[in-house]
C-alpha positions as CSV (number, residue, x, y, z in Angstrom):
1,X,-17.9,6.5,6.6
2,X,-15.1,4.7,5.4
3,X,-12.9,3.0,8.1
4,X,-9.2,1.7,7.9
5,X,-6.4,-0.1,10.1
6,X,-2.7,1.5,9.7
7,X,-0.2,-0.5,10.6
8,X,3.8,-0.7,10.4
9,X,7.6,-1.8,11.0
10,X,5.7,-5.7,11.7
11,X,9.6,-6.5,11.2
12,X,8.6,-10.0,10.5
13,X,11.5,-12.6,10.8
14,X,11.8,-16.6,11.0
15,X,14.3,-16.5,13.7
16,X,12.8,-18.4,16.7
17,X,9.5,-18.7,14.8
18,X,6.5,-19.8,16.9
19,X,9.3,-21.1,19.9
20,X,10.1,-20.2,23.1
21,X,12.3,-17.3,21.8
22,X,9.2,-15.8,19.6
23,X,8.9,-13.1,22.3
24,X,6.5,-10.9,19.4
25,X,4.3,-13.6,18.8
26,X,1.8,-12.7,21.9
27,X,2.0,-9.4,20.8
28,X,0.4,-10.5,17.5
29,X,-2.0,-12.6,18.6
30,X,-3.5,-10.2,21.1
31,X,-3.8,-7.7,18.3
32,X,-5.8,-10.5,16.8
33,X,-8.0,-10.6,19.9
34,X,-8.4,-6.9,20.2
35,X,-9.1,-6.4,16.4
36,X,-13.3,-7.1,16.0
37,X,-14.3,-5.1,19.2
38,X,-16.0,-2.5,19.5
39,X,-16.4,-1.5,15.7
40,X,-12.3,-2.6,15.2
41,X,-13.8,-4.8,11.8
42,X,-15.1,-5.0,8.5
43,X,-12.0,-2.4,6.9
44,X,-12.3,-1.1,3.9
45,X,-8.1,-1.0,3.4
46,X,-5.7,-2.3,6.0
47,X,-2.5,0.1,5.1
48,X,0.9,-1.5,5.6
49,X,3.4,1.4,5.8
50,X,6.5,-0.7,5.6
51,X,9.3,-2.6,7.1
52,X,7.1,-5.8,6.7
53,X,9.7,-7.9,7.1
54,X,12.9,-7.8,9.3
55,X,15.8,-8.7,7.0
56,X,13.8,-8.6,3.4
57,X,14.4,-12.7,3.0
58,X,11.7,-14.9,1.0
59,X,11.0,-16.9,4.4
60,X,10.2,-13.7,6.2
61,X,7.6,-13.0,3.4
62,X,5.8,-16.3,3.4
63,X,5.3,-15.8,7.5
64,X,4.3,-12.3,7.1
65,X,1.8,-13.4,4.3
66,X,0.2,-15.8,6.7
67,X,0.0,-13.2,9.7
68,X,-1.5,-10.7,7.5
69,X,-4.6,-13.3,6.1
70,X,-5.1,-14.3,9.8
71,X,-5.4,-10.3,10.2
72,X,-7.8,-9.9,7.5
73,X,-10.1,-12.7,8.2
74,X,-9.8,-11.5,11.4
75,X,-11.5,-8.5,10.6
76,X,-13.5,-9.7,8.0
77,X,-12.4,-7.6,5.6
78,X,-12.0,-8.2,1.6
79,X,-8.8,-9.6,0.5
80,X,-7.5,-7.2,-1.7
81,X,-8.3,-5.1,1.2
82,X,-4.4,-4.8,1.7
83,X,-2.0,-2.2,0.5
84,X,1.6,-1.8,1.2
85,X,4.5,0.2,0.4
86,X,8.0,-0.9,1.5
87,X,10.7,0.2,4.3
88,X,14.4,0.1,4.6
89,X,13.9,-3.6,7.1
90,X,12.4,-4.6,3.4
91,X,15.7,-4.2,2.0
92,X,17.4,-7.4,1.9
93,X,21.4,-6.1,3.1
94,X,23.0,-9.7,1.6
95,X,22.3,-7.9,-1.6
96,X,23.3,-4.6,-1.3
97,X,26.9,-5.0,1.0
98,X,29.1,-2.1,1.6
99,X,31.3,-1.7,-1.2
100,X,29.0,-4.0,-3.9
101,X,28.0,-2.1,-7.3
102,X,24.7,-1.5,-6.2
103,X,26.3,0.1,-2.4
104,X,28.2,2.6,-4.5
105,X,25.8,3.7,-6.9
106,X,23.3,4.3,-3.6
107,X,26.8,6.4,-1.9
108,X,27.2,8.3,-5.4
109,X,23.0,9.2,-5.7
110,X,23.6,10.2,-1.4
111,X,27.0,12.7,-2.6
112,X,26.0,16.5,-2.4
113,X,24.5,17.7,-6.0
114,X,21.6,19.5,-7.4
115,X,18.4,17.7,-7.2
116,X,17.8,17.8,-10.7
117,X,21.7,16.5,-11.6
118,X,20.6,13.6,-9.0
119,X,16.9,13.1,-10.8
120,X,18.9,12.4,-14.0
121,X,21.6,9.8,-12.8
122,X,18.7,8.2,-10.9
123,X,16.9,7.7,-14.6
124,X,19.7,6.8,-16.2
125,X,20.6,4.5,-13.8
126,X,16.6,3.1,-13.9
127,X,16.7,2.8,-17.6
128,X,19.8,0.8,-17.6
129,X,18.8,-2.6,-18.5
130,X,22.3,-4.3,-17.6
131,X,21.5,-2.8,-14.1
132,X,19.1,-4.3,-11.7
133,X,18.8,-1.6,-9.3
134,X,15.9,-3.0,-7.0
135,X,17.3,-6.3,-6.8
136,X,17.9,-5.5,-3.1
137,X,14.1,-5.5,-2.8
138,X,13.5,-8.4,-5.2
139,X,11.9,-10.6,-2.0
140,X,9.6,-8.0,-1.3
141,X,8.6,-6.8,-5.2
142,X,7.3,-10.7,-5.4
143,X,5.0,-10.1,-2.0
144,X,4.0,-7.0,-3.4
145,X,2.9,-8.6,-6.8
146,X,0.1,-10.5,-4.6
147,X,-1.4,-7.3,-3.2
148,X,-1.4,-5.3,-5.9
149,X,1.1,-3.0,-5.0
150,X,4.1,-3.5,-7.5
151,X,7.1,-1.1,-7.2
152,X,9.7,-1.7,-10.6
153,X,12.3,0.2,-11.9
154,X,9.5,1.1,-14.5
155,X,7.1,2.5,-11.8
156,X,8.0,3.2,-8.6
157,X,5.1,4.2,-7.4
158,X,1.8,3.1,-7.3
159,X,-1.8,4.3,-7.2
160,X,-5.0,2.4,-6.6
161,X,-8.9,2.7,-5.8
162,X,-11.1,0.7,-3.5
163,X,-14.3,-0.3,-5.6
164,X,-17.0,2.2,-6.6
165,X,-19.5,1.1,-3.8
166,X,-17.1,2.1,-1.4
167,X,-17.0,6.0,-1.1
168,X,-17.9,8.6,1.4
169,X,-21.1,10.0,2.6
170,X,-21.1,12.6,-0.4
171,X,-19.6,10.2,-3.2
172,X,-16.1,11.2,-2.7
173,X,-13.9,8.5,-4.0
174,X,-10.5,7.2,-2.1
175,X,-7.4,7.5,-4.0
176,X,-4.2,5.4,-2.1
177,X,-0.5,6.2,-3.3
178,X,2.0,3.9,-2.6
179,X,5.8,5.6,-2.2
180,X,8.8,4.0,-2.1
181,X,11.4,5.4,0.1
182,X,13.5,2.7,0.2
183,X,15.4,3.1,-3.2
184,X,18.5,3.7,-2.1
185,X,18.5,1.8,1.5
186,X,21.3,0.2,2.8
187,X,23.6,0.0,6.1
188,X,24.5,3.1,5.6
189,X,21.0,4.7,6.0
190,X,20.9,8.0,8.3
191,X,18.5,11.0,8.8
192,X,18.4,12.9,4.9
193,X,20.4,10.7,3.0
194,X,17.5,8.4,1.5
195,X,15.2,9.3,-2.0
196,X,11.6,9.7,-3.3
197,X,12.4,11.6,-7.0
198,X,10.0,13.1,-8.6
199,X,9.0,10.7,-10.2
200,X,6.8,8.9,-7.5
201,X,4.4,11.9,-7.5
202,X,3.7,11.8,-11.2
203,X,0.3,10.4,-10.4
204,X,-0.4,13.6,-8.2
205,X,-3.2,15.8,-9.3
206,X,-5.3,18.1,-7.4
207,X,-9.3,17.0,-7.7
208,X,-11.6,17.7,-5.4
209,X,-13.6,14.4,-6.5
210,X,-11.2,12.1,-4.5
211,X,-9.4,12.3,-0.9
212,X,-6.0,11.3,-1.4
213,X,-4.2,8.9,1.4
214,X,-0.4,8.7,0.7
215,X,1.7,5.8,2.3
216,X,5.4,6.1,2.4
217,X,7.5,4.2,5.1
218,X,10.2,7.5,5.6
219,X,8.7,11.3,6.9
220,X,10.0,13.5,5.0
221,X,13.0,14.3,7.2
222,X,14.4,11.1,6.4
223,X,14.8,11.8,2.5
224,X,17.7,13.5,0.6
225,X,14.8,15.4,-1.5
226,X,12.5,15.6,1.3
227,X,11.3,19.8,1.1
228,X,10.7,18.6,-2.4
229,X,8.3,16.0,-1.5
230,X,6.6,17.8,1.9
231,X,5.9,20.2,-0.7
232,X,3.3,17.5,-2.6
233,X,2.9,16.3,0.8
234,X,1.4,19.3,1.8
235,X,-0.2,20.5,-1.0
236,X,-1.6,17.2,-3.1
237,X,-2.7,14.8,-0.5
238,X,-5.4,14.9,2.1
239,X,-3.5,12.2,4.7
240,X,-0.1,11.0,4.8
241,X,0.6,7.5,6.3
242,X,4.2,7.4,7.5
243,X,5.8,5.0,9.9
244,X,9.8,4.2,10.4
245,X,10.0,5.9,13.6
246,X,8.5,4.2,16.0
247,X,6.6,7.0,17.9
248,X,2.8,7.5,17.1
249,X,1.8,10.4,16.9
250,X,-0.6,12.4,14.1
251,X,-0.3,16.6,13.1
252,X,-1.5,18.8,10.6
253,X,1.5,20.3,8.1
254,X,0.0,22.5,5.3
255,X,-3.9,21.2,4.6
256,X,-2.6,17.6,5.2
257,X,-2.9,15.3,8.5
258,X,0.5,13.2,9.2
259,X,-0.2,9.9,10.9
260,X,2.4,8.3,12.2
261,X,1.6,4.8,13.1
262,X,4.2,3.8,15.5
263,X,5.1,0.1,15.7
264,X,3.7,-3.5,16.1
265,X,7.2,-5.0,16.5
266,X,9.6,-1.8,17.7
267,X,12.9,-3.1,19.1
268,X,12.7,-3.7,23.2
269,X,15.9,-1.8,23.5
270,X,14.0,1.2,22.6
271,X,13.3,3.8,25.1
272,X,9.9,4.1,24.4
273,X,9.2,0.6,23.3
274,X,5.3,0.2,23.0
275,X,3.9,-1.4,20.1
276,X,0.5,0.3,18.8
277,X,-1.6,0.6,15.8
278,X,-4.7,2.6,14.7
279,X,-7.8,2.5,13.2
280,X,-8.8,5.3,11.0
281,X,-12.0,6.4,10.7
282,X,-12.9,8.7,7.3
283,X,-16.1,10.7,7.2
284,X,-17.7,14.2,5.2
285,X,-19.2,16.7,6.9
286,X,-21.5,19.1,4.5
287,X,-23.7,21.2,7.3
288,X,-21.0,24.1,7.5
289,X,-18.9,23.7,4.0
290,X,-17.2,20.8,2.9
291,X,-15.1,19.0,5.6
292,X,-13.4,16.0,5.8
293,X,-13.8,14.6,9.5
294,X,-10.7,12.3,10.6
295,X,-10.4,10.1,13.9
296,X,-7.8,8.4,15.0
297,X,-8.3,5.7,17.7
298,X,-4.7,4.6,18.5
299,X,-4.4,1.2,20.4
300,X,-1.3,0.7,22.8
301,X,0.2,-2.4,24.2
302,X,-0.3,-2.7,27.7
303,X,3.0,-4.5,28.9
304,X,1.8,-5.5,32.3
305,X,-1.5,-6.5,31.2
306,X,-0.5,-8.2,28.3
307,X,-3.1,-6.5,25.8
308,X,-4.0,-3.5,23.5
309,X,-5.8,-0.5,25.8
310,X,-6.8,2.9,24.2
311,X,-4.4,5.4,24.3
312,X,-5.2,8.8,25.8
313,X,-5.4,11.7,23.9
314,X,-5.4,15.0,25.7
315,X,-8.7,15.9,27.6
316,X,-9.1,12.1,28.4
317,X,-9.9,11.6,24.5
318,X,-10.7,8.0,23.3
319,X,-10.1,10.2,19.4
320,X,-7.7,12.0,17.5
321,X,-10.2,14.1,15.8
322,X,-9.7,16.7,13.2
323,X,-10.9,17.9,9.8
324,X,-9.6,18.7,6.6
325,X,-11.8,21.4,4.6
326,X,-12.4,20.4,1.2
327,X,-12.7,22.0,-1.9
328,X,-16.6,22.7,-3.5
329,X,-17.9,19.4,-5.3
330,X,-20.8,18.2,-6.6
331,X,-22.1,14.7,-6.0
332,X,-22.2,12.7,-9.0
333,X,-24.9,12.5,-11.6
334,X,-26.0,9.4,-12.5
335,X,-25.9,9.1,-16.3
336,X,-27.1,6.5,-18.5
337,X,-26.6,4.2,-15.5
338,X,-23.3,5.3,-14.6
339,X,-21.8,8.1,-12.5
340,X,-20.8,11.5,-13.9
341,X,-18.4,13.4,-12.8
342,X,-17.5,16.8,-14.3
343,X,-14.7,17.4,-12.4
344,X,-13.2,13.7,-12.5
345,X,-11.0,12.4,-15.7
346,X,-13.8,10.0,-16.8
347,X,-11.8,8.1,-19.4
348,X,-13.4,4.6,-20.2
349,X,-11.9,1.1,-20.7
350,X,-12.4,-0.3,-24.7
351,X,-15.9,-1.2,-25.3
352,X,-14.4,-4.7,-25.7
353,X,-14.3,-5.3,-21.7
354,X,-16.9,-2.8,-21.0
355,X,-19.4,-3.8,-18.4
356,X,-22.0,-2.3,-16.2
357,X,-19.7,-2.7,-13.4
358,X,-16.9,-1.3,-15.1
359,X,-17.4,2.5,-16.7
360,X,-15.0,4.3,-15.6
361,X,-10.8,4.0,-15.6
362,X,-11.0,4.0,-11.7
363,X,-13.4,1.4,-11.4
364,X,-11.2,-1.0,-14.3
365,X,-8.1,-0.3,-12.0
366,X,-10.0,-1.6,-8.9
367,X,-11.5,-4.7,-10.4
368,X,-7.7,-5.6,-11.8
369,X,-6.0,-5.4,-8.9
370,X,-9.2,-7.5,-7.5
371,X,-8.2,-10.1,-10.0
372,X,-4.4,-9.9,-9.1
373,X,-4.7,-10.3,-5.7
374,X,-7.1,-13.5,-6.2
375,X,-4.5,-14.2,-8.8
376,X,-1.7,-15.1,-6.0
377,X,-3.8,-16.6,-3.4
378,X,-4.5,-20.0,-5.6
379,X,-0.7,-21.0,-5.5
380,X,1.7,-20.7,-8.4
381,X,0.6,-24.2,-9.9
382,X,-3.0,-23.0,-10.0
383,X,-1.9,-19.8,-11.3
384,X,0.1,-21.6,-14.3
385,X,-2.9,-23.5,-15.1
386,X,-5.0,-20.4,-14.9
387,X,-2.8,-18.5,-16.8
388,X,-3.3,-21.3,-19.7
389,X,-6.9,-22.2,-19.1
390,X,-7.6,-18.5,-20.5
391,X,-5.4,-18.2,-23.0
392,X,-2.7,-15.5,-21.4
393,X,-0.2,-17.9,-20.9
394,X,3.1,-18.2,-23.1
395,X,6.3,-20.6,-23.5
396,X,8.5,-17.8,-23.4
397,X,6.9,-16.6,-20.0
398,X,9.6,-19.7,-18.5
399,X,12.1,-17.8,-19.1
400,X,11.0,-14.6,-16.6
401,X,11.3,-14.8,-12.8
402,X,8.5,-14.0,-10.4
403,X,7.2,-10.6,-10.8
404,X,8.3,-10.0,-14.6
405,X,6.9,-13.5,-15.0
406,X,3.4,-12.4,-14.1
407,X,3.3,-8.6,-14.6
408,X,3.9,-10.1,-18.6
409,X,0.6,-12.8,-18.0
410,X,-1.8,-9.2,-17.0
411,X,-0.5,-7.2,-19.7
412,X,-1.3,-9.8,-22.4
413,X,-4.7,-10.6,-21.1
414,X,-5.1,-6.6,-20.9
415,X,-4.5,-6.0,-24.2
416,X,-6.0,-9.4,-25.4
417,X,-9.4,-8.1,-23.6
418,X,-8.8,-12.2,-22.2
419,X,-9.2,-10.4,-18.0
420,X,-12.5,-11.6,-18.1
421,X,-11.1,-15.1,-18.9
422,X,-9.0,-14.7,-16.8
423,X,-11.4,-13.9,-14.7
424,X,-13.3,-17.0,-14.7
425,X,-10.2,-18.8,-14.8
426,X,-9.2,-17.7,-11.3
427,X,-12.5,-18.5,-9.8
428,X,-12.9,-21.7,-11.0
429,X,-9.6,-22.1,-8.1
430,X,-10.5,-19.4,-5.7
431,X,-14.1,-20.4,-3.5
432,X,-13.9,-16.7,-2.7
433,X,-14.2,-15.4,-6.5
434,X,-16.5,-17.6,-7.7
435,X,-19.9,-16.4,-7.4
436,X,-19.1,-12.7,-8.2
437,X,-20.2,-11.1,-11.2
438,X,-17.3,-10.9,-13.5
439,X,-16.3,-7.4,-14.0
440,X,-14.4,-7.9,-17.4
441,X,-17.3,-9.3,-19.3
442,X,-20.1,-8.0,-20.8
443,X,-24.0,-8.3,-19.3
């Protein structure tokens, strides 16, 4: 069983912080308190579905950093446990104001066209290196750097694996896709006028080895192209992780559950203002097919008690429960001490940073983002150092900003075959490396 914690719209902000005026901040910390009861611990992803912070400023992301490691240590889970995808609260509005450049080219993507005459103006416009079209989201592309979980005008969307020791019952693997929907974001956001592209579902591919989770902060309904992307929704992922609204709630469209994960900060004007978040709990059932068992326990704030109470699902139900059937698959067979899979793309890493640890292209992916998140926890002087300790490091990095800067430092010690230095560079900083085989380097 694999178990997770979905969260969303925390709509962090530094107004007030921690005063009298901080009216969220008991909210928070009874989360806290109700988090490590009753089997609420030890998950394997905590899923962030956007809206992290409230007006996408740098302060806002510093606070919602620190929330977010008292959450994880909390629940004693790993710290590049964390994945998150960003929502239109993300955006920060000083930088996209009605009437800028970047204001009109969102209005003239929203004016009515064919989807594919909007796909190319969106890549042109992309591709355009006098144009810096997420610089609205600029604060929260640097928090996203830490977890692994970059959006760029060069990919949009991302896709990443928990490690290999943590599958389901029949070694099915996880595969999380992180969406942006918060491209073209700004005042003037409304039901249907917002955008995936295609291009975020590039990474999309039918294989009955894997259970793919999709996070994107926007249902469907909320997008310009959004029968374009149910249509993957529906047809190319397993679960789809949505938030924005405000409303829990969880369905099946097509062979796909949506989860909607409501709120932990909603606005109190609302009419149904309860925050809530759930814990997701990911199992396989073999005794009548293939299924894939889902449970949603959803945990409402109790105003008047001033804590999180189960919420109650028809019939009295502490669950959510239903099942996904799966396509036929074989477990893997081990091979030459590593797993093969027929049905999986097995392509290697370079002998150069093989290891016993790392055999397959899934595995590599999991133990970089392992090393990126460790990466940003040691502080950007450590991470200089680091950076120079193994070798990865140079002058003209000085002249990039935040996540250029250090995207450039991971793709040199890539394709140096220096991540194992890097490696060991890191952990010499980070008491929560060091002691853990490196991945990157031969045994």
């Amino acid at each position: 069983m694999l178990t997770l914690l979905h969260i969303s719209d925390l709509h962090i902000t530094t107004d007030g912080a921690g005063g009298q005026f901080d009216r969220d901040l008991i909210i928070r910390q009874a989360m806290l308190d109700d988090l490590g009861k009753d089997n609420r611990s030890n998950f394997d992803a905590i899923l962030v579905t956007g809206d992290i912070a409230y007006h996408g400023r740098a302060d806002e992301y510093v606070r919602a950093k620190r929330w977010l490691e008292e959450l994880r240590t909390k629940c004693s889970s790993d710290p590049e446990a964390i994945f998150v995808v960003p929502g239109n609260h993300d955006v920060n509005q000083a930088k996209v104001s009605k009437h800028s450049s970047v204001w009109e080219l969102h209005q003239t993507l929203r004016t009515n066209r064919p989807d594919e005459e909007r796909l190319a103006s969106l890549q042109a416009k992309l591709k355009d290196p006098a144009l810096d079209f997420l610089i609205a989201l600029k604060e929260y592309c640097d928090f996203a750097q830490g977890y692994g979980c970059p959006t760029s005008v060069g990919q949009l969307a991302w896709l990443q694996f928990l490690d290999d020791e943590k599958k389901l019952e029949d070694g099915t693997a996880v595969r999380f896709h992180g969406l942006n929907s918060a491209l073209i974001s700004d005042a003037e956001d409304e039901k249907a006028n917002l955008l995936l592209a295609d291009f975020q579902f590039s990474q999309f591919k039918n294989d009955p080895s894997y259970v793919d989770i999709v996070l994107c902060h926007h249902p469907h309904s909320w997008l310009l192209d959004g029968n374009r992307a149910n249509d993957y929704f529906r047809t190319q992922s397993h679960i789809v992780l949505c938030g924005h609204e405000h409303d829990a709630r969880c369905y099946k469209e097509g062979a796909s559950l949506r989860i909607f994960a409501g709120a932990i900060h909603p606005n109190r004007r609302e009419s149904r203002w309860q925050p809530c978040y759930h814990v997701i709990r990911l199992s396989i059932d073999l005794s009548n097919g293939r299924d894939l068992i889902i449970q949603v326990e959803t945990r409402d704030w109790a105003n008047n008690e001033k804590c999180f109470v189960r919420h109650v699902y028809p019939n009295d139900a502490n669950v959510y429960t239903d099942c996904i059937r799966l396509s036929p698959w074989r477990k893997p067979i081990e091979k030459g001490g590593s797993q093969f899979n027929p049905n999986r793309d097995n392509a290697t890493v370079s002998s150069s940073t093989m290891n016993a640890s790392i055999t397959t292209a899934d595995a590599f992916a999991a133990a970089r983002r392992k090393l990126i998140v460790h990466f940003f926890r040691i502080g950007t002087l450590s991470r200089f150092e680091a950076a120079f300790d193994a070798g990865v490091w140079d002058d003209s990095d000085d002249a990039l900003d935040g996540q250029a800067r250090w995207a450039r430092v991971f793709d040199r010690a890539e394709k140096d075959n220096k991540l194992g230095a890097l490696w060991d560079a890191v952990a010499k900083k980070d008491s929560t490396l060091s002691g853990q085989i490196n991945p990157f380097t031969k045994g």
